[in-house]
DSSP file (Angstrom, degrees, kcal/mol; ACC not computed):
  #  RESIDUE AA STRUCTURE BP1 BP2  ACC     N-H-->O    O-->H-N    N-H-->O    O-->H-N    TCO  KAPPA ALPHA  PHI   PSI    X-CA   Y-CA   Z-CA
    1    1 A X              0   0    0      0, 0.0     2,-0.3     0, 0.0     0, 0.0   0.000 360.0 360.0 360.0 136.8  -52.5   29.1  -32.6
    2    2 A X        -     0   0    0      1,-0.1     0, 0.0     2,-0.0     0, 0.0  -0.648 360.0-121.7 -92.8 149.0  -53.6   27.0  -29.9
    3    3 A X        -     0   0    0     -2,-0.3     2,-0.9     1,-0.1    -1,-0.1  -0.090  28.0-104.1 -69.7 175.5  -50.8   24.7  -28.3
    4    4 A X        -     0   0    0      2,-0.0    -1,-0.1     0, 0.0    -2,-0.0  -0.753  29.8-135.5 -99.5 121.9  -51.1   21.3  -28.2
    5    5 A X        -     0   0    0     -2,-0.9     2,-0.2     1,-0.1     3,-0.0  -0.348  15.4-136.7 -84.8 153.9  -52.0   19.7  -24.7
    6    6 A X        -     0   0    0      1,-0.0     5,-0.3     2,-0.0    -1,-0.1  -0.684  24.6-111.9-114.9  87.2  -50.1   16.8  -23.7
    7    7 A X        -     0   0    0     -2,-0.2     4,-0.4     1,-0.1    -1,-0.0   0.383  39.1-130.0  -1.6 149.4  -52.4   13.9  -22.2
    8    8 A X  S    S+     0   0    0      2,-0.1     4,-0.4     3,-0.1    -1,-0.1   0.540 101.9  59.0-174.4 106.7  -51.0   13.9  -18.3
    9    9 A X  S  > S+     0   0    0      1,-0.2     4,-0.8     2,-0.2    -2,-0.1   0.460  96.9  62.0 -99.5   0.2  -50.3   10.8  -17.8
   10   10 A X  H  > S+     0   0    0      2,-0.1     4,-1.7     1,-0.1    -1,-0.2   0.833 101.4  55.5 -62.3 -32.6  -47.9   10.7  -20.7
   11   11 A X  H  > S+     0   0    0     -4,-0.4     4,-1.4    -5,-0.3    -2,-0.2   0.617 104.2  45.9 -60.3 -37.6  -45.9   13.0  -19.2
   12   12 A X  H  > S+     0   0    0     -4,-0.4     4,-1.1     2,-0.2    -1,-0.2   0.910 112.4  54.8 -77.0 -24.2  -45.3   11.4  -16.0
   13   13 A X  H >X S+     0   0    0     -4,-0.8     4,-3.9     2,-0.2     3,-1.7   0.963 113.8  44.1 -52.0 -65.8  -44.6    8.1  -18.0
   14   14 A X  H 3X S+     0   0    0     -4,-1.7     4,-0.8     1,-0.2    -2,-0.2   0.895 114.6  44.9 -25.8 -90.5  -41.9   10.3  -20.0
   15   15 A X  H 3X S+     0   0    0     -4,-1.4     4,-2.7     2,-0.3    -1,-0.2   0.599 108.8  61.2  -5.8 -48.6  -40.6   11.8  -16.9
   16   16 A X  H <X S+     0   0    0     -3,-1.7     4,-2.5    -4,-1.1    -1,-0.2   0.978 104.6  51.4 -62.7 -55.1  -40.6    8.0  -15.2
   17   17 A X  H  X S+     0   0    0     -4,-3.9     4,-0.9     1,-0.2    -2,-0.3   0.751 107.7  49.6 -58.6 -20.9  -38.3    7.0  -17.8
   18   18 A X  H >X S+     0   0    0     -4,-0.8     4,-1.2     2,-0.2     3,-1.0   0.962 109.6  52.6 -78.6 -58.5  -35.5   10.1  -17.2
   19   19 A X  H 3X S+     0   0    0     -4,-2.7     4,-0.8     1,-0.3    -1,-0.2   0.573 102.5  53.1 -53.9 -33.0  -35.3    9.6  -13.8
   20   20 A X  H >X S+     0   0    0     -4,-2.5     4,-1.9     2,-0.2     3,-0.5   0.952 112.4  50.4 -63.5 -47.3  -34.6    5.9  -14.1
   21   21 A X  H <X S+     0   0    0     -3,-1.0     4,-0.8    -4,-0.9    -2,-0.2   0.586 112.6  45.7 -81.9 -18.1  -31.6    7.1  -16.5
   22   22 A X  H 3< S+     0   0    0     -4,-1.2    -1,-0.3     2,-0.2    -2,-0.2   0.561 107.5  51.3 -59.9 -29.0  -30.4    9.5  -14.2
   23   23 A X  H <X S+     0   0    0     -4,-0.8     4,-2.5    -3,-0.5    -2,-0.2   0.632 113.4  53.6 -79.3 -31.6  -30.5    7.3  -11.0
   24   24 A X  H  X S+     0   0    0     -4,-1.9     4,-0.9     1,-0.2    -3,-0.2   0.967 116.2  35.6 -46.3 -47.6  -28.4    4.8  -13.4
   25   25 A X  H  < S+     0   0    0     -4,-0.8    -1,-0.2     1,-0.2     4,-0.2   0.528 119.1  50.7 -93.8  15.8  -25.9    7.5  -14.2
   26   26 A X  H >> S+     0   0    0      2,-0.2     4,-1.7     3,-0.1     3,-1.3   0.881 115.4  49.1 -78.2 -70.4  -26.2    8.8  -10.5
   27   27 A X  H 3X S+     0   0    0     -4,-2.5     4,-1.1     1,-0.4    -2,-0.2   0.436 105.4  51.5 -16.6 -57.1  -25.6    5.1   -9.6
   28   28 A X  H 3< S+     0   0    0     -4,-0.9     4,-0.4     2,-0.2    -1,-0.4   0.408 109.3  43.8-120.1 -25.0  -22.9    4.4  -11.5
   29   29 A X  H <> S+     0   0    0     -3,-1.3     4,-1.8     2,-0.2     5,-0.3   0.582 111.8  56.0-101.0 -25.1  -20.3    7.6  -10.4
   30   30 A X  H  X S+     0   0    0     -4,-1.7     4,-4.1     1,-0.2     5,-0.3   1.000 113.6  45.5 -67.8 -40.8  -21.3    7.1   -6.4
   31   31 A X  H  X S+     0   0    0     -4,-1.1     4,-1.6     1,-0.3    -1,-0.2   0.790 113.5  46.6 -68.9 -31.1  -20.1    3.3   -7.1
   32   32 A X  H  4 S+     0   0    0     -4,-0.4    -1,-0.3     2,-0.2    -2,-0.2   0.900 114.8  48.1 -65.3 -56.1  -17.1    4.5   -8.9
   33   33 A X  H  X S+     0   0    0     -4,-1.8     4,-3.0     2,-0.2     3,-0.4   0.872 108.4  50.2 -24.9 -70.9  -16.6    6.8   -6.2
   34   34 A X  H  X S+     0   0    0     -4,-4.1     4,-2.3    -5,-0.3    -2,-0.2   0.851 111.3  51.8 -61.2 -31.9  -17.0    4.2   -3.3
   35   35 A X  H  < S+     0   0    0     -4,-1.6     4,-0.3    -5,-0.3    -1,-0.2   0.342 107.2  54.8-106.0  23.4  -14.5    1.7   -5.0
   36   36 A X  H  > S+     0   0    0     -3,-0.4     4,-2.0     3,-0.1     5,-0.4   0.709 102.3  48.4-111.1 -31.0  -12.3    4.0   -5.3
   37   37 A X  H  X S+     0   0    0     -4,-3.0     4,-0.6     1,-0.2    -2,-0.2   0.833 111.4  54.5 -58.7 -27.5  -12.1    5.1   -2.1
   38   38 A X  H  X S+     0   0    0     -4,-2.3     4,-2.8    -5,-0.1    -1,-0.2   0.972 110.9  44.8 -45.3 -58.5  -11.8    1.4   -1.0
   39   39 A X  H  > S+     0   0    0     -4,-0.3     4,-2.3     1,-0.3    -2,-0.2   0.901 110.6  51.6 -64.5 -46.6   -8.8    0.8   -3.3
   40   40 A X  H  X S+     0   0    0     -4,-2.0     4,-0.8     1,-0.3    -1,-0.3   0.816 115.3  49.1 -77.6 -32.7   -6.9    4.2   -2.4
   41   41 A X  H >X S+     0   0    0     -4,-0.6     3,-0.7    -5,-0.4     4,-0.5   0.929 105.8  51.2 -87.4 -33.3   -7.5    2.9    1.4
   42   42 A X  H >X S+     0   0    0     -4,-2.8     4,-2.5     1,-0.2     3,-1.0   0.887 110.1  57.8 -69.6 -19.1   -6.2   -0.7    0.8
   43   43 A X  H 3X S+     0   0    0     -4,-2.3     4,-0.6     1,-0.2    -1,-0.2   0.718 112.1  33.8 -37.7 -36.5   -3.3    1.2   -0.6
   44   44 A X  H << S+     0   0    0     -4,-0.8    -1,-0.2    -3,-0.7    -2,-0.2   0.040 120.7  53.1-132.6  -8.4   -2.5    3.0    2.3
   45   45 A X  H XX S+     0   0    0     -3,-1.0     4,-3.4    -4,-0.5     3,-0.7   0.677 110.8  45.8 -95.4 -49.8   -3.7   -0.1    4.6
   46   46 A X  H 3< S+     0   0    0     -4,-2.5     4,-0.4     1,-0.3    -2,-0.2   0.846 116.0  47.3 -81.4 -31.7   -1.4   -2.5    2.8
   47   47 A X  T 3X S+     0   0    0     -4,-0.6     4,-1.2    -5,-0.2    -1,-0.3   0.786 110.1  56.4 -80.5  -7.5    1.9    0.3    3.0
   48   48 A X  H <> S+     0   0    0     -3,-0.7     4,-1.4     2,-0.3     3,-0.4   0.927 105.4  47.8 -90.7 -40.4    1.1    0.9    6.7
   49   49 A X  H  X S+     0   0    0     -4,-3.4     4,-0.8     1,-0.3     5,-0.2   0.616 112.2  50.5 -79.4   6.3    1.4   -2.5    7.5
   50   50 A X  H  > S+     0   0    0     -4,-0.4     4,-1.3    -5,-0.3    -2,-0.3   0.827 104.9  54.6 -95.0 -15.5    4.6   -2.7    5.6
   51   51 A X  H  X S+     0   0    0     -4,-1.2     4,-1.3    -3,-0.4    -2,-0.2   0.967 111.3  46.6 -89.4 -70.0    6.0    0.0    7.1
   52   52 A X  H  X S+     0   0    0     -4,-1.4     4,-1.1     2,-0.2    -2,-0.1   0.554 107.0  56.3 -38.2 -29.3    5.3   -1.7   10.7
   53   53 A X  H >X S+     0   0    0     -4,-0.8     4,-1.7    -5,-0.2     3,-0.7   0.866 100.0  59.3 -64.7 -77.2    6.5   -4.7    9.8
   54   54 A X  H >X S+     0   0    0     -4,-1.3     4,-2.5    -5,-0.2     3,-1.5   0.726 107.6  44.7   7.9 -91.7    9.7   -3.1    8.9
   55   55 A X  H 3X S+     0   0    0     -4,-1.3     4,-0.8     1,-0.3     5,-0.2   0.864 108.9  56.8 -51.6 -34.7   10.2   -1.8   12.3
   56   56 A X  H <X S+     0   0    0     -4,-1.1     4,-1.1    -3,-0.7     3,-0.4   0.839 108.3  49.6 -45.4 -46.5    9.2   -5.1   13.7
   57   57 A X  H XX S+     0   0    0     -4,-1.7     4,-1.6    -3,-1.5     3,-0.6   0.880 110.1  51.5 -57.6 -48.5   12.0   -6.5   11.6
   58   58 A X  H 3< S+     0   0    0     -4,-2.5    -1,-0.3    -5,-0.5    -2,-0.2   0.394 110.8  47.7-106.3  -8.8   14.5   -4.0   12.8
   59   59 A X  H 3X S+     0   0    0     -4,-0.8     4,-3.1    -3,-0.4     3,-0.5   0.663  99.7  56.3 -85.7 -31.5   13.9   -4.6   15.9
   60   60 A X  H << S+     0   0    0     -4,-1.1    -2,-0.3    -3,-0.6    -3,-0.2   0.897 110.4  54.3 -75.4 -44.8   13.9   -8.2   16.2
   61   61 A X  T  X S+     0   0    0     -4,-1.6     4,-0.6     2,-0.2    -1,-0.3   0.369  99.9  60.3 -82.3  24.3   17.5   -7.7   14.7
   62   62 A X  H  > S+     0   0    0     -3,-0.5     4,-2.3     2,-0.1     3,-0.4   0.821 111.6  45.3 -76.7 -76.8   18.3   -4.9   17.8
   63   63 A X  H  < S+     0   0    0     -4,-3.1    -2,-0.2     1,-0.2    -3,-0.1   0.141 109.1  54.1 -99.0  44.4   17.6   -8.0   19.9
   64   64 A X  H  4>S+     0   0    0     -2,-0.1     5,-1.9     2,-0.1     4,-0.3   0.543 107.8  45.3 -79.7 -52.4   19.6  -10.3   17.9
   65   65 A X  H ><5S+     0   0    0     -4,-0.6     3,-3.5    -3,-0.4    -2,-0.2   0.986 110.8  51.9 -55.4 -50.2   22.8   -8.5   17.9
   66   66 A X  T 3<5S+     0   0    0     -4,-2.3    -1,-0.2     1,-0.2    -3,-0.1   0.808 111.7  55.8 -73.2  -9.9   22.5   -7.8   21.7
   67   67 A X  T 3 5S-     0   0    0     -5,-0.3    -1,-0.2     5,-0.0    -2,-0.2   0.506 111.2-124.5 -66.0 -13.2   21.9  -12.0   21.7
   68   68 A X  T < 5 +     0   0    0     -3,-3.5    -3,-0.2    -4,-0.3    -2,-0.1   0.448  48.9 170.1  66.7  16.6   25.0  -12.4   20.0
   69   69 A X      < -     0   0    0     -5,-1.9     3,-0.2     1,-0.1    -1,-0.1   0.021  33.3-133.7 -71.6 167.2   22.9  -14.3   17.3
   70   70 A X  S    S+     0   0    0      1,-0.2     2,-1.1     2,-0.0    -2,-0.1   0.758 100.1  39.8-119.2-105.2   25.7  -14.9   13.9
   71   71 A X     >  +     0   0    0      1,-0.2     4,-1.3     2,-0.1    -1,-0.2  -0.345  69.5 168.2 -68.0  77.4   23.4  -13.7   10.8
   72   72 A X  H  > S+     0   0    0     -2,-1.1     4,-2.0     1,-0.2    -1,-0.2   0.868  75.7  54.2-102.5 -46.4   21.7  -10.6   12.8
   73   73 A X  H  > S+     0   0    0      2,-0.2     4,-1.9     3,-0.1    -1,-0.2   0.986 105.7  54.5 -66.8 -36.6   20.1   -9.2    8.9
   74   74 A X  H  > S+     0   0    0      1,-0.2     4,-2.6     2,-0.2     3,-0.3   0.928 108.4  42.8 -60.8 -62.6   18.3  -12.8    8.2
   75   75 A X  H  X S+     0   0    0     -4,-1.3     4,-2.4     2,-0.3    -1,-0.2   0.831 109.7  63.6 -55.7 -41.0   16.3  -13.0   11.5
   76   76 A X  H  X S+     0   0    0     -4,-2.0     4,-0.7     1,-0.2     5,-0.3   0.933 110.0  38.1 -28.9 -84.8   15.4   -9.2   10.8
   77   77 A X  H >X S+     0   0    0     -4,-1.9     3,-2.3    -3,-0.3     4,-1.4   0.871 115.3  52.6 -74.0 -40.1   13.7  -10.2    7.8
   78   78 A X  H >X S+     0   0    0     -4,-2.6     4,-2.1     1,-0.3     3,-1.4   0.983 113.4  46.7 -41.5 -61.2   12.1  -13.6    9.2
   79   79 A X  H 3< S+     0   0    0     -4,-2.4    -1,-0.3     1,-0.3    -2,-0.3   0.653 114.4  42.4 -53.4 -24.1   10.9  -11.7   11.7
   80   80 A X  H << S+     0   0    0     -3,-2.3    -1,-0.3    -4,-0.7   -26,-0.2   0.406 123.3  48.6-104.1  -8.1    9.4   -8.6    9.1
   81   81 A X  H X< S+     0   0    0     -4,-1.4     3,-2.9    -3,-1.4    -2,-0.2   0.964  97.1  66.0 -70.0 -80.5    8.3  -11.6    7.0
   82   82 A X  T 3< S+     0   0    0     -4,-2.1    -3,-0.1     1,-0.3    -1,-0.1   0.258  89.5  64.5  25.0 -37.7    6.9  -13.2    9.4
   83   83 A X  T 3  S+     0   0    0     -5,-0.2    -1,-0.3     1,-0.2    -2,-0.1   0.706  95.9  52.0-112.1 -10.5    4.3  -10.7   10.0
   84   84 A X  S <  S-     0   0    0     -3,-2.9    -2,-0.2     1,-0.2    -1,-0.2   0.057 114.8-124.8 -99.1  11.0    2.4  -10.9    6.8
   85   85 A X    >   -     0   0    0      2,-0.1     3,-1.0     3,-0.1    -1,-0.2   0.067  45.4 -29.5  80.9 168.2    2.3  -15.0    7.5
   86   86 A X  T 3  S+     0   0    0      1,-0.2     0, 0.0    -4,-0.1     0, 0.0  -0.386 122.5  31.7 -78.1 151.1    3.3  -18.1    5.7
   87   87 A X  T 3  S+     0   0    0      1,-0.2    -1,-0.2     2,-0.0    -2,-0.1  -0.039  78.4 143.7  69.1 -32.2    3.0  -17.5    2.0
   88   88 A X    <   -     0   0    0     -3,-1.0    -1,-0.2     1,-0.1    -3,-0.1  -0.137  46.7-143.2 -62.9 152.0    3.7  -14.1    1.2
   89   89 A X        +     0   0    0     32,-0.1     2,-1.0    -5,-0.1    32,-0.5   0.083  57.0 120.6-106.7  35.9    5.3  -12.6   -1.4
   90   90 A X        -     0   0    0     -9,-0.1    30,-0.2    30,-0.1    -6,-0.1  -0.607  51.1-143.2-109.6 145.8    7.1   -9.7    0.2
   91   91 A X        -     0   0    0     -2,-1.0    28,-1.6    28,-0.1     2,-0.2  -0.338   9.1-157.8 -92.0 167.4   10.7   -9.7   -0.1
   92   92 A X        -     0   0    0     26,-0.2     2,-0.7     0, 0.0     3,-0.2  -0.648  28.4-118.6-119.9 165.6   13.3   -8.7    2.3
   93   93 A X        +     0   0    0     -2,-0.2     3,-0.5     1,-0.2   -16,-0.2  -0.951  45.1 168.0-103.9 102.0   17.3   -7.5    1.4
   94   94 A X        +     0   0    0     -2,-0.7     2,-0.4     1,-0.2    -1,-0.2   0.785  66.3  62.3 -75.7 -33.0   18.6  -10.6    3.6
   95   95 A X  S    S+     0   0    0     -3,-0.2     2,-0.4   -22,-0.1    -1,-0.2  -0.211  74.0 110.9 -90.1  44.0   22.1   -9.9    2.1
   96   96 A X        -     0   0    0     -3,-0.5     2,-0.5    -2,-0.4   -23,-0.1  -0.832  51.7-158.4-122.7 151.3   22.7   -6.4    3.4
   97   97 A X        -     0   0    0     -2,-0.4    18,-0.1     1,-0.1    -2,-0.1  -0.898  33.6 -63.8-115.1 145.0   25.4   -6.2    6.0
   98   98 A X        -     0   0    0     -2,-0.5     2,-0.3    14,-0.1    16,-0.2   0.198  51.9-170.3 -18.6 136.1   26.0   -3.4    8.8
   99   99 A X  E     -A  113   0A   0     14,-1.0    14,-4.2    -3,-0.0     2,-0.6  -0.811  27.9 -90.2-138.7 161.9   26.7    0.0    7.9
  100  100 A X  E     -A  112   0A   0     12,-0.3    12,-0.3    -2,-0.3     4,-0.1  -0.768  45.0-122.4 -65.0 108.6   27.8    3.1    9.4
  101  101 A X  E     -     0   0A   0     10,-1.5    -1,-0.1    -2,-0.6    10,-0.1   0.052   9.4-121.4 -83.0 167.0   25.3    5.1   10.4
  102  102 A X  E    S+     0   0A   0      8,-0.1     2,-0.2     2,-0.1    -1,-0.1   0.896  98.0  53.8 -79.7 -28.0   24.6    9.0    9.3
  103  103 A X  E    S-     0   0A   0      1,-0.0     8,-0.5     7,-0.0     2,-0.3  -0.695  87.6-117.2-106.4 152.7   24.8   10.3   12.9
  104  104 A X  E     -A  110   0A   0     -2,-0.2     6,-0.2     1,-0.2     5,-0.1  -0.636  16.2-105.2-111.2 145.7   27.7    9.8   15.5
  105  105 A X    >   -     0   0    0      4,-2.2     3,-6.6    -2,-0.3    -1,-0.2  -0.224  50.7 -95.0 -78.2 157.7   28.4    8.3   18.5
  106  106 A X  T 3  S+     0   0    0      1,-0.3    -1,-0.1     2,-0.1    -2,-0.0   0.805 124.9  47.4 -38.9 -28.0   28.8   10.8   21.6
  107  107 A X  T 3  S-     0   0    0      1,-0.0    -1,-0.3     2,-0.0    -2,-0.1   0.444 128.8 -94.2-102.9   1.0   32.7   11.1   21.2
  108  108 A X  S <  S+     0   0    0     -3,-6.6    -2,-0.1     1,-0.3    -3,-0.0   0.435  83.8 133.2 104.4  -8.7   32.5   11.6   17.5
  109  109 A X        -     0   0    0     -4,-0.1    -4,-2.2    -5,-0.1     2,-0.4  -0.143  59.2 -99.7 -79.2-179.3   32.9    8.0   16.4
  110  110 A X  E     -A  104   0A   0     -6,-0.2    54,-0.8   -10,-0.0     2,-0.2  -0.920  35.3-167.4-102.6 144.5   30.7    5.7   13.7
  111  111 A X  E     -     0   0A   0     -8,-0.5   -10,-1.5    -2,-0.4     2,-0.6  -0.419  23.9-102.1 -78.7 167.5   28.0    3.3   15.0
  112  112 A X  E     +A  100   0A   0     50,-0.3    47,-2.4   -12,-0.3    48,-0.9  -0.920  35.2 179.7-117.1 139.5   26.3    0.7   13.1
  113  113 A X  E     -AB  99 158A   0    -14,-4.2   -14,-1.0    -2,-0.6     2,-0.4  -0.635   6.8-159.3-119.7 161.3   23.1    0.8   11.8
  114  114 A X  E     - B   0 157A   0     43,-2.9    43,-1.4    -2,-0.3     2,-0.5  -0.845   5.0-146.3-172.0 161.6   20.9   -1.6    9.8
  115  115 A X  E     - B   0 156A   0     -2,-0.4     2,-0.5    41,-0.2    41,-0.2  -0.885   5.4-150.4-125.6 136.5   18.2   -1.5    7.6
  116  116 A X        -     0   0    0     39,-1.5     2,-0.2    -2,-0.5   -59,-0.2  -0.612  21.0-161.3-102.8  62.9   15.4   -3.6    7.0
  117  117 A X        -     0   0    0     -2,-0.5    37,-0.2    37,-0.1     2,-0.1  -0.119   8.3-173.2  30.4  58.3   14.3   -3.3    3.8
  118  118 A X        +     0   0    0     35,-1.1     2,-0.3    -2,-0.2   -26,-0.2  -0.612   9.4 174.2-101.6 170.1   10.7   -4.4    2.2
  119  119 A X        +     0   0    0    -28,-1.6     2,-0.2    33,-0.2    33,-0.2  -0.899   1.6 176.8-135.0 162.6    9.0   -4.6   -1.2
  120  120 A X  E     -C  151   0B   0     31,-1.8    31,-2.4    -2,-0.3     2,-0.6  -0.831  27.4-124.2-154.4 125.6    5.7   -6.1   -1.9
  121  121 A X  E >   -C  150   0B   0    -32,-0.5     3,-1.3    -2,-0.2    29,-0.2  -0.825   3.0-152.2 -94.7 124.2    3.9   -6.0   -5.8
  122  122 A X  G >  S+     0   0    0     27,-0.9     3,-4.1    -2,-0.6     6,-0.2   0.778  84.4  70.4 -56.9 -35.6    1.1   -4.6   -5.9
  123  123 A X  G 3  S+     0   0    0     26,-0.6    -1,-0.2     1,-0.3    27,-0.1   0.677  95.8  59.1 -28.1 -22.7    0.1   -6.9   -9.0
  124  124 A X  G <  S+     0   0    0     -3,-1.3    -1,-0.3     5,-0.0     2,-0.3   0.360  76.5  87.2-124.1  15.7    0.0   -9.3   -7.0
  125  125 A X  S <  S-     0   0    0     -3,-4.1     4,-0.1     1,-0.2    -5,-0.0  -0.650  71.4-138.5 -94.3 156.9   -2.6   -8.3   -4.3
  126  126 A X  S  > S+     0   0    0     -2,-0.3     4,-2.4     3,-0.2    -1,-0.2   0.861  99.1  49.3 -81.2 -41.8   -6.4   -9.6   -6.0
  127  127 A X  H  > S+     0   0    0      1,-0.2     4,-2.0     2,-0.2    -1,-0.1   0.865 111.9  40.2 -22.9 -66.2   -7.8   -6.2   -4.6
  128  128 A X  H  > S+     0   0    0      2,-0.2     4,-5.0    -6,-0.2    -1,-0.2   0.744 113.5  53.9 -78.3 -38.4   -5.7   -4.1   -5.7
  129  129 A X  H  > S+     0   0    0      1,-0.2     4,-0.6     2,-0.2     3,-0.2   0.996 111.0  49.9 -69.1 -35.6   -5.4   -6.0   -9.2
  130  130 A X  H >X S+     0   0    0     -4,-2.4     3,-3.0     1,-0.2     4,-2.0   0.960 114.2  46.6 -53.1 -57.5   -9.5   -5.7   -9.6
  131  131 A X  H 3X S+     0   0    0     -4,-2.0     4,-3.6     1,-0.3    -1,-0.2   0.780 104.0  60.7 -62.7 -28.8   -9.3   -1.7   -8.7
  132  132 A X  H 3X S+     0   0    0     -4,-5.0     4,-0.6    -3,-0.2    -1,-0.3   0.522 106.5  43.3 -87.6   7.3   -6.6   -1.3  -11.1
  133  133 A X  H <X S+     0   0    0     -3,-3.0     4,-2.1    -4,-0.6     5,-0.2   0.495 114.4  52.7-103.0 -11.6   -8.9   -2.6  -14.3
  134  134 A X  H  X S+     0   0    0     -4,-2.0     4,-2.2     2,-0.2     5,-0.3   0.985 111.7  43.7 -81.3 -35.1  -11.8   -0.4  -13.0
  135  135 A X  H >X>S+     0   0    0     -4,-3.6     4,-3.4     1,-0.2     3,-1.0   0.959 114.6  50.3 -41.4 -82.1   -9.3    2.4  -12.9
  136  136 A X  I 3<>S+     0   0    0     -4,-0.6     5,-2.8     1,-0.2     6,-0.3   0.584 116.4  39.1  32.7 -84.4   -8.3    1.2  -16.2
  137  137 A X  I 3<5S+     0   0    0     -4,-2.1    -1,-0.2     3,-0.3    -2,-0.2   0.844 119.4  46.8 -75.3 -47.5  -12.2    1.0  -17.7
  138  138 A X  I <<5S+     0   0    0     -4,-2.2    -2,-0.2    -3,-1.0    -1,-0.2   0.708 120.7  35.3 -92.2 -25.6  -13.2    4.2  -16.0
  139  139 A X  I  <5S-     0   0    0     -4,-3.4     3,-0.4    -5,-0.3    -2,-0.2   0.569 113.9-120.2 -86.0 -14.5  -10.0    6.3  -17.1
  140  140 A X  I   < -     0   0    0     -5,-0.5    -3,-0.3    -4,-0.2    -4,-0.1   0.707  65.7 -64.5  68.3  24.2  -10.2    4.0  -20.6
  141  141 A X  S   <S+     0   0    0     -5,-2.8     3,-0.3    -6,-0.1    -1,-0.2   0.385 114.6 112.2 131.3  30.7   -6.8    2.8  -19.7
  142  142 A X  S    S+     0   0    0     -3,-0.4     3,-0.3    -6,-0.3    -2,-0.1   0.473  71.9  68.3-115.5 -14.0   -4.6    6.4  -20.0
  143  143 A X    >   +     0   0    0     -7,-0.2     3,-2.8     1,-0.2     4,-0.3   0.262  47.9 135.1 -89.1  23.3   -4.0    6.3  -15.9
  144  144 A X  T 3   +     0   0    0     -3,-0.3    -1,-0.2     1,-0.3     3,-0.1   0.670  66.8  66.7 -48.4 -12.3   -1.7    3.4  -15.1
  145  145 A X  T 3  S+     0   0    0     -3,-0.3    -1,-0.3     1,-0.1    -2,-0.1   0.443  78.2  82.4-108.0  23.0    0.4    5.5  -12.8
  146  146 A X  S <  S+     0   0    0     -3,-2.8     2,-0.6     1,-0.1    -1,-0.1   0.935  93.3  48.2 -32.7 -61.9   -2.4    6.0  -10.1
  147  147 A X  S    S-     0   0    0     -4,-0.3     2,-0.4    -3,-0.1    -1,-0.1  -0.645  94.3-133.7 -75.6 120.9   -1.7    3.0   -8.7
  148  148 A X        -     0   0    0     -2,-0.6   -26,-0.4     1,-0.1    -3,-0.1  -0.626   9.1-136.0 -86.6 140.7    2.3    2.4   -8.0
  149  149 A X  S    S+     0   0    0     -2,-0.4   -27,-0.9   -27,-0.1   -26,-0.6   0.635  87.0  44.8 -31.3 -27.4    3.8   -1.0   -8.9
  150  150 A X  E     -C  121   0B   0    -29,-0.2     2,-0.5   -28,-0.1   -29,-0.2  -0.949  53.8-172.8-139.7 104.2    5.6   -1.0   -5.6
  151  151 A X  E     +C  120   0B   0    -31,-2.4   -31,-1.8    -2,-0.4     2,-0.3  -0.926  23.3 177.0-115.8 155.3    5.0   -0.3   -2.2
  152  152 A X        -     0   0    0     -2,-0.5   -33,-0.2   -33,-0.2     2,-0.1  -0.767  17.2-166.8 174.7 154.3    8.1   -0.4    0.2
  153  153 A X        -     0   0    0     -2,-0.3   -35,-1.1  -103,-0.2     2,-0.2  -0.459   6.3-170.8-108.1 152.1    9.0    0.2    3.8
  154  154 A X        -     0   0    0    -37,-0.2     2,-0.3    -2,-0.1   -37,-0.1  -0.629   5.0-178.8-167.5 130.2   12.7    0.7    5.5
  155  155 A X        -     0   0    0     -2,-0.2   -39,-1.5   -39,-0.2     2,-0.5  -0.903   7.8-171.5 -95.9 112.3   13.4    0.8    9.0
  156  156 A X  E     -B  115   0A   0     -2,-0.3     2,-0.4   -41,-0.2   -41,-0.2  -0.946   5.9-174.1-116.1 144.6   17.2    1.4   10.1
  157  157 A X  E     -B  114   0A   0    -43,-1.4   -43,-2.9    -2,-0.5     2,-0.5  -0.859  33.9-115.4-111.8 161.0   18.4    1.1   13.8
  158  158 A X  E     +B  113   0A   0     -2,-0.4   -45,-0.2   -45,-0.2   -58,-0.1  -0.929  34.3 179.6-104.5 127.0   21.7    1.7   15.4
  159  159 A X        +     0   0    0    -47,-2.4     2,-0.2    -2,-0.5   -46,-0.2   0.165  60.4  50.6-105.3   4.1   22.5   -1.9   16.5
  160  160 A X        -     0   0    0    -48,-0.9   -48,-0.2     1,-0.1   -49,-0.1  -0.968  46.0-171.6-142.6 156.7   26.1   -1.0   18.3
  161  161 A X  S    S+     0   0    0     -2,-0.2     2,-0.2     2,-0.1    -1,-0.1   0.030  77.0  79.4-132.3  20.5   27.2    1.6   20.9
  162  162 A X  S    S-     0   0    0    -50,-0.1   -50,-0.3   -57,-0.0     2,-0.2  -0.679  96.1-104.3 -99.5 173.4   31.1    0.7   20.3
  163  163 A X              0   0    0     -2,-0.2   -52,-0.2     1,-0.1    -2,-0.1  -0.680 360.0 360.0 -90.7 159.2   32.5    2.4   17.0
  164  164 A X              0   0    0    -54,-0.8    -1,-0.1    -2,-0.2   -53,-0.1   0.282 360.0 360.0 -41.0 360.0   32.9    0.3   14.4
């Protein structure tokens, strides 16, 4: 039995059309790909600058106390506030007062520490919220705990070198 030839320039036609539908689905996991490596980095952009604010905070109340300044935790957090600009939604613990810190002064006494505290929701970044429905779409919604709810930073300093 003789085969049957196939014309060809039917074959490349054929051919044209699988290639297209392979550079779609080609297409379509490097873009998946790319914005996820965006998202994972504005994660990891958006906790590094909470984390540096933080210190910023904790520092600014270092040179509050030695200023003699009354409310030494608020201006800590203006100052770690402060640093994501007017409008932001990350919160501070303004109401925490001095604590004894886990390590001891040379002669065996407690110092005072404090810590400056942030949160930020992630919900509430536009980025972040876009990457978490393409996770969503591309997991078919059974990975909500890629992303965390929550990012937060805390910086403590020893603000005293008398004992408590």
């Amino acid at each position: 039995m003789r085969a049957r030839q196939v014309p060809l320039r039917a074959s490349r036609q054929r051919q044209r059309g699988v290639a297209a539908i392979e550079f779609a689905m080609v297409l379509t996991l490097m873009l998946l790909i790319l914005l996820s490596i965006v998202g994972y980095g504005a994660i990891f952009w958006a906790q590094q600058q909470l984390s540096g604010a933080a210190g910023e905070g904790a520092r600014a109340g270092l040179q509050a106390q030695y200023a003699g300044q009354p409310d030494v935790q608020a201006i800590a957090c203006d100052a770690a506030v402060n640093v994501f600009g007017p409008g932001s939604k990350v919160e501070c613990n303004r109401t925490a007062a001095p604590f004894a810190c886990a390590w001891t002064a040379a002669d065996g006494s407690a110092v005072g520490c404090m810590s400056v505290v942030l949160r930020y929701d992630v919900t509430q970044w536009p980025l972040l919220r876009s990457f978490q429905s393409l996770l969503d779409l591309a997991s078919r919604g059974g990975q909500a705990s890629l992303i965390p709810q929550t990012l937060s930073a805390r910086a403590t300093i020893q603000i005293t070198q008398e004992p408590l």
